[in-house]
N, CA, C and O atoms as a GROMACS GRO file, in nm:
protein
  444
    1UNK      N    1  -0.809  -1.201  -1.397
    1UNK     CA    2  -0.736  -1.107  -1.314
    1UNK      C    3  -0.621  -1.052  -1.398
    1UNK      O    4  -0.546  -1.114  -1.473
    2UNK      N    5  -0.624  -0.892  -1.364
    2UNK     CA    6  -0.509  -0.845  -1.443
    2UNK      C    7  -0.372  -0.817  -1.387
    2UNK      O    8  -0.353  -0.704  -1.344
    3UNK      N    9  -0.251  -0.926  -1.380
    3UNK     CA   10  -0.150  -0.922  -1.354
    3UNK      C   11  -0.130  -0.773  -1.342
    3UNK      O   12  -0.135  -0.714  -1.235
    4UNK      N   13  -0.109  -0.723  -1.444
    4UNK     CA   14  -0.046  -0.593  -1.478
    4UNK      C   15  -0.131  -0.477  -1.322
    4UNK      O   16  -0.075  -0.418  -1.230
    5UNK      N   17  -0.272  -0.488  -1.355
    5UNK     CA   18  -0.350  -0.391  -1.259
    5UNK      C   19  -0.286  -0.391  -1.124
    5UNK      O   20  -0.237  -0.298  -1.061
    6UNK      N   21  -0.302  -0.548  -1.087
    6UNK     CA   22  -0.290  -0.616  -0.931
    6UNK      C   23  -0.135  -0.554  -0.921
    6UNK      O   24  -0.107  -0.494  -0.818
    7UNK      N   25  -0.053  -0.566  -1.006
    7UNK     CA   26   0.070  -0.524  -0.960
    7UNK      C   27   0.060  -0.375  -0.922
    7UNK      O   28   0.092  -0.348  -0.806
    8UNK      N   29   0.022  -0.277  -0.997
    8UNK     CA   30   0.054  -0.148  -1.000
    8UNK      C   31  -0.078  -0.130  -0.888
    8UNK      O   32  -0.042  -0.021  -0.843
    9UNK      N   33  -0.156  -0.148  -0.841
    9UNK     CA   34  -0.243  -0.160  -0.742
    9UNK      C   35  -0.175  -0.205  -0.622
    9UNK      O   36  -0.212  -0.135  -0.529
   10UNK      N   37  -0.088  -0.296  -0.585
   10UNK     CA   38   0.021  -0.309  -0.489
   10UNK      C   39   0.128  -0.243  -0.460
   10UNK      O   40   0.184  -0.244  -0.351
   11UNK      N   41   0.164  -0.175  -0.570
   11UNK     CA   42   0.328  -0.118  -0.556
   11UNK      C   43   0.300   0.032  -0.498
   11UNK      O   44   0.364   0.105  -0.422
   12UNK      N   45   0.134   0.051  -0.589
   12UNK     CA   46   0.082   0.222  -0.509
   12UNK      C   47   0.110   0.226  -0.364
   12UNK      O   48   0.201   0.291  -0.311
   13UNK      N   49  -0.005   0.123  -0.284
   13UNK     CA   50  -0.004   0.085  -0.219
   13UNK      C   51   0.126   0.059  -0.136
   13UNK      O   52   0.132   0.074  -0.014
   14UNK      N   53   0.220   0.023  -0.210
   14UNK     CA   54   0.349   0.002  -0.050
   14UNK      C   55   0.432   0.090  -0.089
   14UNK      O   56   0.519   0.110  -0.004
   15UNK      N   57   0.443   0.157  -0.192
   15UNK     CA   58   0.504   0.316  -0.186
   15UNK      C   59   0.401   0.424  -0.107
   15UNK      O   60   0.450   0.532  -0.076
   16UNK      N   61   0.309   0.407  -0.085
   16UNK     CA   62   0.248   0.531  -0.020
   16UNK      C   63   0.279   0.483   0.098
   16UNK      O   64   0.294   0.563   0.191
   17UNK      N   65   0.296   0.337   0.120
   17UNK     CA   66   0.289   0.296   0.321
   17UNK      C   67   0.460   0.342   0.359
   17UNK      O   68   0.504   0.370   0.471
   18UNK      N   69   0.534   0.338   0.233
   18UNK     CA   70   0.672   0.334   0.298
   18UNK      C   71   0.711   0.475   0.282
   18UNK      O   72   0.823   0.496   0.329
   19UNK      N   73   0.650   0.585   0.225
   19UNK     CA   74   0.651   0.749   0.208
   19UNK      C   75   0.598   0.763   0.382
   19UNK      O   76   0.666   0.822   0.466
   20UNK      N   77   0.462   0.696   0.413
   20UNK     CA   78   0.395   0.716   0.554
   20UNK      C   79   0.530   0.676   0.657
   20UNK      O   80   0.525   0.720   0.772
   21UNK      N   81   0.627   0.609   0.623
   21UNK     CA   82   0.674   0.524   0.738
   21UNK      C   83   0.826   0.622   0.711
   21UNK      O   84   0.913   0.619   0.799
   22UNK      N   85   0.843   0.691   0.607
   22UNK     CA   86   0.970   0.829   0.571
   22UNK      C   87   0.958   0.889   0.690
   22UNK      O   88   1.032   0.898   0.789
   23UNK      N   89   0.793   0.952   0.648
   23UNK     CA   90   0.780   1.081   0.693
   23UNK      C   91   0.822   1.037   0.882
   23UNK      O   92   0.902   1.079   0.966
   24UNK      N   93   0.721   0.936   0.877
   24UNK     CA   94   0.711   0.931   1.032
   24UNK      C   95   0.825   0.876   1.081
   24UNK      O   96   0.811   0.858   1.202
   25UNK      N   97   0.962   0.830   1.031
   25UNK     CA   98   1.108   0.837   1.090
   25UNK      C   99   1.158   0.930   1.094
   25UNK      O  100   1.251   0.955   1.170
   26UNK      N  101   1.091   1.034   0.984
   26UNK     CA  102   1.189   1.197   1.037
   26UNK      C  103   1.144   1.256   1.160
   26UNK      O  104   1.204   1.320   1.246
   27UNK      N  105   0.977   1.204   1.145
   27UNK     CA  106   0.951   1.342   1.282
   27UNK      C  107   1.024   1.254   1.397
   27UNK      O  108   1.096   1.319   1.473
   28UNK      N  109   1.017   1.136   1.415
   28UNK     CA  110   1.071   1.044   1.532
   28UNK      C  111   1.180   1.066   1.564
   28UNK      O  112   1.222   1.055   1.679
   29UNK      N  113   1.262   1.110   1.438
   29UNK     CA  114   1.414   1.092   1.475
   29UNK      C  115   1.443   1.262   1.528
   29UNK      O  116   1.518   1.280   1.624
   30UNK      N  117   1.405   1.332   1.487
   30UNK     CA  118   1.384   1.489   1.504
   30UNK      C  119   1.348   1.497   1.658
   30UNK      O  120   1.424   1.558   1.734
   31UNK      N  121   1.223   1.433   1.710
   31UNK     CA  122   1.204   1.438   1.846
   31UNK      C  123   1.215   1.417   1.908
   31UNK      O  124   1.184   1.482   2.008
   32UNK      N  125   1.295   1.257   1.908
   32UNK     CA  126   1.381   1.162   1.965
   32UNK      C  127   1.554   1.203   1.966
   32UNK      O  128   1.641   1.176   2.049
   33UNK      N  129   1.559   1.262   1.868
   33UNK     CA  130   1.747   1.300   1.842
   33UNK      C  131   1.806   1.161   1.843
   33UNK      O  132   1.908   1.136   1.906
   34UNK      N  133   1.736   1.068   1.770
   34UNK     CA  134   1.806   0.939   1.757
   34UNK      C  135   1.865   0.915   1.607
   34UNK      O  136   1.866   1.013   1.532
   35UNK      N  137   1.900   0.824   1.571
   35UNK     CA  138   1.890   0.759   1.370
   35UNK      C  139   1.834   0.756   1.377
   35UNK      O  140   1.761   0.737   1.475
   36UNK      N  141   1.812   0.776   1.236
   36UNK     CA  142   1.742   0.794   1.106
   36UNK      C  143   1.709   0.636   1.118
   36UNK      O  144   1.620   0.582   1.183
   37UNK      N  145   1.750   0.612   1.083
   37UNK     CA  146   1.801   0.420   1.063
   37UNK      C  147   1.694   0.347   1.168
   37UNK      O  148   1.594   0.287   1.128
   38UNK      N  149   1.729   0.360   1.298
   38UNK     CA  150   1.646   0.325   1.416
   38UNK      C  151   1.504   0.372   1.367
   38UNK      O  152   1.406   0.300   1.346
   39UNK      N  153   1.513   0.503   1.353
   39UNK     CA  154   1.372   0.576   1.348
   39UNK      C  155   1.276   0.518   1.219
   39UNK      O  156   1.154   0.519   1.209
   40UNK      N  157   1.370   0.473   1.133
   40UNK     CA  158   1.299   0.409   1.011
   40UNK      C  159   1.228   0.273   1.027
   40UNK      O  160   1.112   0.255   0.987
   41UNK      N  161   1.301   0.182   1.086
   41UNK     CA  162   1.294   0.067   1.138
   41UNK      C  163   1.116   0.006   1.266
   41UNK      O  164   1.026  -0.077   1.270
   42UNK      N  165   1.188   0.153   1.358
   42UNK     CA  166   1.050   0.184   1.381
   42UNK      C  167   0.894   0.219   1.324
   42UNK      O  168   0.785   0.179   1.366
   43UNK      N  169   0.913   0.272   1.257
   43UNK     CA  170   0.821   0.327   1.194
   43UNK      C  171   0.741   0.230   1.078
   43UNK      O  172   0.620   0.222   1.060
   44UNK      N  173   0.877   0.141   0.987
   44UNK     CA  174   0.809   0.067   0.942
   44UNK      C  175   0.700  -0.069   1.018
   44UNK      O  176   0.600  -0.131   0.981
   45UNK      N  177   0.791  -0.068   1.142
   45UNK     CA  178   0.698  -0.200   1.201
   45UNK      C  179   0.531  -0.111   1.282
   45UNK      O  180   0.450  -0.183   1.340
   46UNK      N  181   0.515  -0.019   1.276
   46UNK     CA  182   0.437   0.090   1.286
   46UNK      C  183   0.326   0.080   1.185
   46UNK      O  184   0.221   0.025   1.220
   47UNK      N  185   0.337   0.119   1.088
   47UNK     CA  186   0.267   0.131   0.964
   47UNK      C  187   0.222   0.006   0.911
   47UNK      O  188   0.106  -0.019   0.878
   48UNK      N  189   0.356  -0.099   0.901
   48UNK     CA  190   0.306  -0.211   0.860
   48UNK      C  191   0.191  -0.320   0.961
   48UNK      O  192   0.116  -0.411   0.925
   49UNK      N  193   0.220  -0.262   1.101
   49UNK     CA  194   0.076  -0.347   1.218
   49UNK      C  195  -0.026  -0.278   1.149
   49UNK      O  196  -0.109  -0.357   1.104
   50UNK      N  197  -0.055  -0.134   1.118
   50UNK     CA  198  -0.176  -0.025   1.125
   50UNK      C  199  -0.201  -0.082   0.968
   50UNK      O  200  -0.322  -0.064   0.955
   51UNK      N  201  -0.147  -0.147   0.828
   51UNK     CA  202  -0.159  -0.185   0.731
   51UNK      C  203  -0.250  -0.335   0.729
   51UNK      O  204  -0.341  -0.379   0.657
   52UNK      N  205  -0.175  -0.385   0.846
   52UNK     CA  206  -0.236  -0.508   0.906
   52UNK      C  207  -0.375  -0.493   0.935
   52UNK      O  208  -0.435  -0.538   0.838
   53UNK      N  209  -0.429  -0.465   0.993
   53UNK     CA  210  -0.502  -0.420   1.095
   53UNK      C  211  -0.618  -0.326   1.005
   53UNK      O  212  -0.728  -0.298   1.050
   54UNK      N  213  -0.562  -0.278   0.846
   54UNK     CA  214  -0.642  -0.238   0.795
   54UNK      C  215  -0.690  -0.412   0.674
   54UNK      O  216  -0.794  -0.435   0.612
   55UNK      N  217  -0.625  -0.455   0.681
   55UNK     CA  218  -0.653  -0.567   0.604
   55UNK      C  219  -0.784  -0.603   0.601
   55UNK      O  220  -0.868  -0.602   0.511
   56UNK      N  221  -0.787  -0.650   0.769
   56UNK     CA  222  -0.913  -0.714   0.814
   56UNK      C  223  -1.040  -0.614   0.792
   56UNK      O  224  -1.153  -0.659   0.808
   57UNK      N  225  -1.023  -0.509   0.764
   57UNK     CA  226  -1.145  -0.400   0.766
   57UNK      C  227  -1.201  -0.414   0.611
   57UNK      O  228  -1.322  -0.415   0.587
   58UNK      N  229  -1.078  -0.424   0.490
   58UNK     CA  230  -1.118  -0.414   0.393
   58UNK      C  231  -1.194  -0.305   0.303
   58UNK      O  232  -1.196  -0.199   0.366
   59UNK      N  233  -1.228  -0.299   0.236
   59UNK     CA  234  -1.272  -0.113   0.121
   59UNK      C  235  -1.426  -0.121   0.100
   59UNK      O  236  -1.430  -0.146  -0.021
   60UNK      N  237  -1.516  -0.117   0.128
   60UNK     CA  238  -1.655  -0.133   0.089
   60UNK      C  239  -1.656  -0.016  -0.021
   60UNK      O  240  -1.730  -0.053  -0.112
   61UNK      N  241  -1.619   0.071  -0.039
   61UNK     CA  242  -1.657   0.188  -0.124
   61UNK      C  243  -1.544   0.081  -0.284
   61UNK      O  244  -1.611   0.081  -0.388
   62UNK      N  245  -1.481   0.046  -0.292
   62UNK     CA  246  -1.439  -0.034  -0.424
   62UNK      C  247  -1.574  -0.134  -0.480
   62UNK      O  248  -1.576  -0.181  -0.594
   63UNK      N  249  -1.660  -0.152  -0.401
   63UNK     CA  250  -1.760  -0.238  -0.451
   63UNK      C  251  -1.896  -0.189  -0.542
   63UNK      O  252  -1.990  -0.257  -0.583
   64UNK      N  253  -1.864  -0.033  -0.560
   64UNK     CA  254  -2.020   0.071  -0.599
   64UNK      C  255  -1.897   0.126  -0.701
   64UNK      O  256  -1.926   0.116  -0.820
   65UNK      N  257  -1.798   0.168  -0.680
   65UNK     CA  258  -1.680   0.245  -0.765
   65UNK      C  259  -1.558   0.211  -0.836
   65UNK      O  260  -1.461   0.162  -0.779
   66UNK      N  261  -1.566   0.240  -0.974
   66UNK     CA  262  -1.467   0.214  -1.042
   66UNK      C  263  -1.333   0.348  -0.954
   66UNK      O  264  -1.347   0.469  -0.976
   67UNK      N  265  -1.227   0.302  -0.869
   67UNK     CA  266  -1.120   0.338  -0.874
   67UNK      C  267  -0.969   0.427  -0.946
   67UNK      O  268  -0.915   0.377  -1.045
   68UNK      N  269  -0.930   0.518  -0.903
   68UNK     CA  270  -0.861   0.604  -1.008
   68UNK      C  271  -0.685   0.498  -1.048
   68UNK      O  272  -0.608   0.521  -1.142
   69UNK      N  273  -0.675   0.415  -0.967
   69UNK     CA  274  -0.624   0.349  -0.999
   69UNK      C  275  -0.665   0.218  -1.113
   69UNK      O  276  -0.576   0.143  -1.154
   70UNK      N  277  -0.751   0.208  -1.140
   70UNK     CA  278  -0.810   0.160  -1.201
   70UNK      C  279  -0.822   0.225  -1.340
   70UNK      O  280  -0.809   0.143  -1.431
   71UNK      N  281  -0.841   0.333  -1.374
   71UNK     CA  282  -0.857   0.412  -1.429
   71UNK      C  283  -0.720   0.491  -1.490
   71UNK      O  284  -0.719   0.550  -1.598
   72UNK      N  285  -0.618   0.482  -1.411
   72UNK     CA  286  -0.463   0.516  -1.432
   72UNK      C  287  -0.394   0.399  -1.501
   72UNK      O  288  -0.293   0.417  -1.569
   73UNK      N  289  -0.469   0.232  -1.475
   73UNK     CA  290  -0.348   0.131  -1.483
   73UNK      C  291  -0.394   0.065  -1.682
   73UNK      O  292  -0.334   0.000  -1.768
   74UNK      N  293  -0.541   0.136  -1.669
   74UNK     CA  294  -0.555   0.106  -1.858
   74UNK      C  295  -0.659   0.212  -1.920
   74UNK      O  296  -0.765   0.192  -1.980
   75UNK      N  297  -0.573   0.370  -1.874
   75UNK     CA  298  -0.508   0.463  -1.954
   75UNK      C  299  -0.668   0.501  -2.029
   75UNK      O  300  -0.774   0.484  -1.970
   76UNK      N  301  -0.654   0.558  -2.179
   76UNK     CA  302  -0.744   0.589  -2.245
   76UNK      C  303  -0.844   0.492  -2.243
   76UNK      O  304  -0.962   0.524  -2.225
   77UNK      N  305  -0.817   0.402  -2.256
   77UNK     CA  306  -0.920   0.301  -2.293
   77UNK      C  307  -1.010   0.212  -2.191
   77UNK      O  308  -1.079   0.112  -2.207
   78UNK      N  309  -0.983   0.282  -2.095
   78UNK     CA  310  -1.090   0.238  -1.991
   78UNK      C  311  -1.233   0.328  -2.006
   78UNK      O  312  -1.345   0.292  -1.971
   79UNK      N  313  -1.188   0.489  -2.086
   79UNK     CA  314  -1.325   0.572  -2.101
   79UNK      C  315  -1.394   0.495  -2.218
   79UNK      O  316  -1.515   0.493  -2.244
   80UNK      N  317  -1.303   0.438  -2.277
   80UNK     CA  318  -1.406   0.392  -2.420
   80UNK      C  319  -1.476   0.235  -2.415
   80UNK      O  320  -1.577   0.203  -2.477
   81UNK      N  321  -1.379   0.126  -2.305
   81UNK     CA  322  -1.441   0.006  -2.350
   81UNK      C  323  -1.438  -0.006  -2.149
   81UNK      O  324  -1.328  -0.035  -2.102
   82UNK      N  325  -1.548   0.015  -2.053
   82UNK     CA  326  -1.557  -0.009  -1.954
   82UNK      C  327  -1.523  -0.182  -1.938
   82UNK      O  328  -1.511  -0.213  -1.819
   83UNK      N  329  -1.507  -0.287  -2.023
   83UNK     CA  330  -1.544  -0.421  -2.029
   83UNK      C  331  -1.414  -0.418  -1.987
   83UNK      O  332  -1.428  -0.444  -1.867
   84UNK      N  333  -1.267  -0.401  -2.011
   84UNK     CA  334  -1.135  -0.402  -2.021
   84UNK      C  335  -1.127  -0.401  -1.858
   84UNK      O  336  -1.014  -0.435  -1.825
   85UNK      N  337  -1.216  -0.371  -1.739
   85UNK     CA  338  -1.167  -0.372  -1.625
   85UNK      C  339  -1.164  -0.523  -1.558
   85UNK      O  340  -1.268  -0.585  -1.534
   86UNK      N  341  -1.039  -0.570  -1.533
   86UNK     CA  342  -1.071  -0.712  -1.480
   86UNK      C  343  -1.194  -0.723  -1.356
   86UNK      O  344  -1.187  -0.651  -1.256
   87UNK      N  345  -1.298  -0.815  -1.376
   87UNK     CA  346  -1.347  -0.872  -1.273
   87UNK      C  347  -1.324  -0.969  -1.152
   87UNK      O  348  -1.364  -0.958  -1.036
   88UNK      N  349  -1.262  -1.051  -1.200
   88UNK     CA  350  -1.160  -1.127  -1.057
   88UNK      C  351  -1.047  -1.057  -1.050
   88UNK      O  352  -0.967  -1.044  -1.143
   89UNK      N  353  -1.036  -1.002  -0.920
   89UNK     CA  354  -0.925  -0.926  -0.833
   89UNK      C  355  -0.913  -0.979  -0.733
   89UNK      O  356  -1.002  -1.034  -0.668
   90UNK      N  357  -0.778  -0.969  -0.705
   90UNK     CA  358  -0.754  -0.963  -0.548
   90UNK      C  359  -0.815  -0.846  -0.458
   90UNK      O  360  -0.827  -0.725  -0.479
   91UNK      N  361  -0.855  -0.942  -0.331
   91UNK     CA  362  -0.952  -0.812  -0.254
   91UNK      C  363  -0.852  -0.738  -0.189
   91UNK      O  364  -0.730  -0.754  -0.198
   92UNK      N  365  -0.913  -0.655  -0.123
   92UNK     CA  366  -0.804  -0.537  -0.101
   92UNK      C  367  -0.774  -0.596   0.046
   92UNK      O  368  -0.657  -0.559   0.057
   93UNK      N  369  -0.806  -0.671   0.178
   93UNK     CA  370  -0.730  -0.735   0.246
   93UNK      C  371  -0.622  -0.812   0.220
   93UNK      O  372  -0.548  -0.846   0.312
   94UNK      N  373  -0.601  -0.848   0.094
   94UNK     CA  374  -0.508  -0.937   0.040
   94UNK      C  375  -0.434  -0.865   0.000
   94UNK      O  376  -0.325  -0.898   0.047
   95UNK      N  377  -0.423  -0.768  -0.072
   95UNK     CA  378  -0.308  -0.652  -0.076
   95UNK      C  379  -0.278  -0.537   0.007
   95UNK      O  380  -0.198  -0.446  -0.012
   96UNK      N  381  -0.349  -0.557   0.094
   96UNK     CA  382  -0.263  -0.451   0.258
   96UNK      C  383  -0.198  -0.615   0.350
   96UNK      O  384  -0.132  -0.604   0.453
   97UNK      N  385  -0.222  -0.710   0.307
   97UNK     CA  386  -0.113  -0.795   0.357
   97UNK      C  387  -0.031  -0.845   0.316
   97UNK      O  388   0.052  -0.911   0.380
   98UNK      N  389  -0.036  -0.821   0.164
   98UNK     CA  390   0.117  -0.792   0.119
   98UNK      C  391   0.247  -0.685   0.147
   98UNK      O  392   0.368  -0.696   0.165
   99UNK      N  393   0.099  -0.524   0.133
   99UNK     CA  394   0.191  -0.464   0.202
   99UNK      C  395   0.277  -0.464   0.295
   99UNK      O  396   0.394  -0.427   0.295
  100UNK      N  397   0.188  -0.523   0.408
  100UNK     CA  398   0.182  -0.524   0.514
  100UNK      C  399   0.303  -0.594   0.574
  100UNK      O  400   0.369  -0.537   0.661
  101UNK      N  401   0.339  -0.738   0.521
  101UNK     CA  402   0.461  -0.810   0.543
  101UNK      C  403   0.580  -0.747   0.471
  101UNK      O  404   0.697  -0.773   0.499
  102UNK      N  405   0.535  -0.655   0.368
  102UNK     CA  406   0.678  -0.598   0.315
  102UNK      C  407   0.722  -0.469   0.384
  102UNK      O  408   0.838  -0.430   0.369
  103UNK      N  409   0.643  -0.409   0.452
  103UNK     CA  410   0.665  -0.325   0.528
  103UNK      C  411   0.746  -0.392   0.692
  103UNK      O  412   0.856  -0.350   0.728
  104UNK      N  413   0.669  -0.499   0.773
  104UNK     CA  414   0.733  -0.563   0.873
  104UNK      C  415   0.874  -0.600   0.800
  104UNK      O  416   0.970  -0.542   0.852
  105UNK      N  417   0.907  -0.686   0.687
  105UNK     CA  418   1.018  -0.728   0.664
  105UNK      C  419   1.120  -0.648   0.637
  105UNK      O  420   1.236  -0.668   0.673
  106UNK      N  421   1.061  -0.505   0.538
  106UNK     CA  422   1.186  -0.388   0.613
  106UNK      C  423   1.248  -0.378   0.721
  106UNK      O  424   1.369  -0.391   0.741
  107UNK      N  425   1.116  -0.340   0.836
  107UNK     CA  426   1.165  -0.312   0.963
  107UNK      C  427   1.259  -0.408   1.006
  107UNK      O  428   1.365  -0.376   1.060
  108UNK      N  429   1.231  -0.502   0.988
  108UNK     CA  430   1.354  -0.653   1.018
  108UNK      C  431   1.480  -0.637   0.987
  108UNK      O  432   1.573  -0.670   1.061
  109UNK      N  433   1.496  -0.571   0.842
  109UNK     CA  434   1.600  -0.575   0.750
  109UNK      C  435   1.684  -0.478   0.845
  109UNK      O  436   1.780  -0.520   0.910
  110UNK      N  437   1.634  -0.325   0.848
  110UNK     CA  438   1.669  -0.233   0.868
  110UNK      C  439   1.737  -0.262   1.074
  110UNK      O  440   1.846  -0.229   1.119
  111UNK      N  441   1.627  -0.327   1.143
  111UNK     CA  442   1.653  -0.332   1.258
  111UNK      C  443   1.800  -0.404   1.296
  111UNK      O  444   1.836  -0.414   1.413
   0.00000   0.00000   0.00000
């Protein structure tokens, strides 16, 4: 397993959930006329259940396809030596429940 991959394969992952959980405190707070703050708080415990909840479903299409993340995390040399892609990974339920608690533990923080 590649430390390096699994990381940058996680961090995509809970920067895109916590951009999802931005956006959706602005429109909240916009339609609500509440904080930002509140509206954030919300939103993360939002995203992070629906992160949850994607855990258990898991990626069937990662099992036929090499990934662009995959493909982003070792650069040139994934076109030349396909062997360089780690084979033991963490499955992808295991990293939407990482997300997943770092997203709830915002909302905590923030609440």
């Amino acid at each position: 397993m590649s430390i390096v991959y699994e990381s940058i394969r996680f961090l995509i992952r809970l920067a895109v959930g916590v951009v999802v959980a931005i956006v959706l405190a602005v429109v909240w707070a916009l339609a609500r006329g509440g904080g930002f703050v509140d509206a954030l708080s919300i939103a993360c415990f939002v995203v992070g259940g629906l992160t949850l909840m994607l855990a258990a479903a898991g990626s069937p299409s990662r099992r036929d396809s090499i990934s662009w993340t995959q493909k982003w995390a070792f650069g040139d040399a994934f076109a030349a030596n396909r062997t360089s892609v780690p084979d033991t990974r963490l499955s992808t339920g295991a990293v939407f429940v990482g997300v997943a608690i770092c997203l709830i533990a915002l909302g905590f923080v923030l609440a």
